[in-house]
N, C-alpha and C positions, 0 to 999 in steps of 0.2 A: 163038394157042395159047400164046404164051411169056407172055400177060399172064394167061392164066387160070390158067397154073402159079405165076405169081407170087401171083394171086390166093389160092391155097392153099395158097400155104410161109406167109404172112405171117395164113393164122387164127388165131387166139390163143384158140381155146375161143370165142366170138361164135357163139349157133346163131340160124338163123333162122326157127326157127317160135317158136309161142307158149307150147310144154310149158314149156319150163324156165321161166319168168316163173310157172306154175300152181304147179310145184313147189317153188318159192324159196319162195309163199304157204302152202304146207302147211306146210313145214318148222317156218319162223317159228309159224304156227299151233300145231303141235305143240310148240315148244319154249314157247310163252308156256303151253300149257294146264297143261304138265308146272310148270314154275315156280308157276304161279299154285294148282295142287295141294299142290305141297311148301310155301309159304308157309301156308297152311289147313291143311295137318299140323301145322307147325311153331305157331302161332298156339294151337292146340289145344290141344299138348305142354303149352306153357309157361303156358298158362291153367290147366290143371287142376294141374300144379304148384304155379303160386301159392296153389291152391285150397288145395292137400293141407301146404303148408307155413304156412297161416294157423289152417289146421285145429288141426297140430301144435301150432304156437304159444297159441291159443286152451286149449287142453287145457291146458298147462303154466301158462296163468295160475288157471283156473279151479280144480284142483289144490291151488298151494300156500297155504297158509293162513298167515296172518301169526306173525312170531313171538314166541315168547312166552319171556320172562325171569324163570328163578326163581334166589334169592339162598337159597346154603347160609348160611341164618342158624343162630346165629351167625357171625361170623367167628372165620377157624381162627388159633389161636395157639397155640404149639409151642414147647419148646425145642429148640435147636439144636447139634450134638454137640460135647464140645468140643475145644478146638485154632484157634480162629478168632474172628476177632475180635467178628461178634457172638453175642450169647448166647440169644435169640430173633426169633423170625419171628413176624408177623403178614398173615393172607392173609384177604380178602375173595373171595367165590367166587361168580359168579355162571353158571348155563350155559340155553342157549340151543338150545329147541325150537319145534315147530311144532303139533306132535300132544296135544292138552291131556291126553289120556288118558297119555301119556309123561308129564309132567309132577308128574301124580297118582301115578303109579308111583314117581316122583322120591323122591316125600314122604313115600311108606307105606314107602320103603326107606335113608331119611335114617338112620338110623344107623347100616345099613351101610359108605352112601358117608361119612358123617364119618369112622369107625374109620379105612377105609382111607388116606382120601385125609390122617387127620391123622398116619399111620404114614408114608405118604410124607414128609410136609413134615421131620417130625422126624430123617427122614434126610441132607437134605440141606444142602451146605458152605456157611458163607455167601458164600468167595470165590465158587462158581460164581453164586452170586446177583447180583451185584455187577456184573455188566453186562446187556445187552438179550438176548443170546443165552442166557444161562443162563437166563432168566423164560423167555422163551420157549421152550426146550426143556422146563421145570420143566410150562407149559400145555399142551403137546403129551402129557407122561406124565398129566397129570390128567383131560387129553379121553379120553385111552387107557385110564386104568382104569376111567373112570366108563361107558363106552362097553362094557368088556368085565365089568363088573359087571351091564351092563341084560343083556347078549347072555346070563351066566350065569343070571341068574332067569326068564329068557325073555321080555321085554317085548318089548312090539312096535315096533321102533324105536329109533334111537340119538338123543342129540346132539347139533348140528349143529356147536355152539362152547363155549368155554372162554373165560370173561371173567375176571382178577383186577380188583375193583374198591378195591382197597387192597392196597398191600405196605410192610409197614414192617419193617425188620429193627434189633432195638438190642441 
């Protein structure tokens, strides 16, 4: 009797039929179905993802149309106010679209955009001219007027950039 008690302080979980060995197989079974399910979700997900972000991509190339560079000929030349040391400017103006019909808009309204944008020029200092910062500020008001001259007439379209292809100041 005292070995059969000893026999059964010292079980440690060890059953002796066959259930649990059956149940262990389902578990595992159950657990590879479920995984091998979420992987086939996931597989899916990320498929049609790729799908919908090539899509995207595809569209934004088919879209844009190349671009197209018109030069405000002539180049603008301006006096400059005085008090500074030079006494004119000369700017080369090129701007930069996509939409040929903006372009054409450009042309049929070329005297407008001269007027204003040679009112601009004639305003300003030549010190601000004189370094990278001042041009470049001087291009950002010239994108900005011509851009809010198209929005004024209503064309369809703005822009995209502001090229100086000559700046000479004497």
């Amino acid at each position: 009797m005292a070995k059969q008690q000893e026999d059964e302080d010292l079980d440690l979980g060890a059953e002796t039929g066959g259930g649990s060995k059956k149940k262990l197989m389902i578990v595992i079974a159950g657990v590879t179905l479920l995984l091998m399910i979420g992987l086939g979700v996931g597989w899916f997900l990320m498929d049609g993802e790729e799908a919908a972000v090539e899509d995207v991509q595809e569209e934004v190339v088919e879209e844009q149309l190349p671009a197209i560079y018109h030069p405000l000929n002539p180049v603008f030349v301006v006096n400059l106010p005085p008090g500074g040391k030079a006494k004119m400017l000369q700017i080369g103006v090129q701007v930069m679209a996509r939409d040929p019909a903006l372009v054409e808009f450009i042309k049929h309204n070329d005297p407008m955009v001269r007027h204003n944008l040679l009112s601009l020029f004639g305003n300003q200092q030549d010190a601000a001219l004189r370094d990278r910062k001042g041009k470049e500020k001087l291009q950002a008001e010239v994108f900005k007027m011509i851009n809010q001259i198209l929005k004024d007439q209503k064309a369809a379209g703005e822009i995209e950039a502001v090229f100086f292809t000559s700046f000479v100041m004497q």
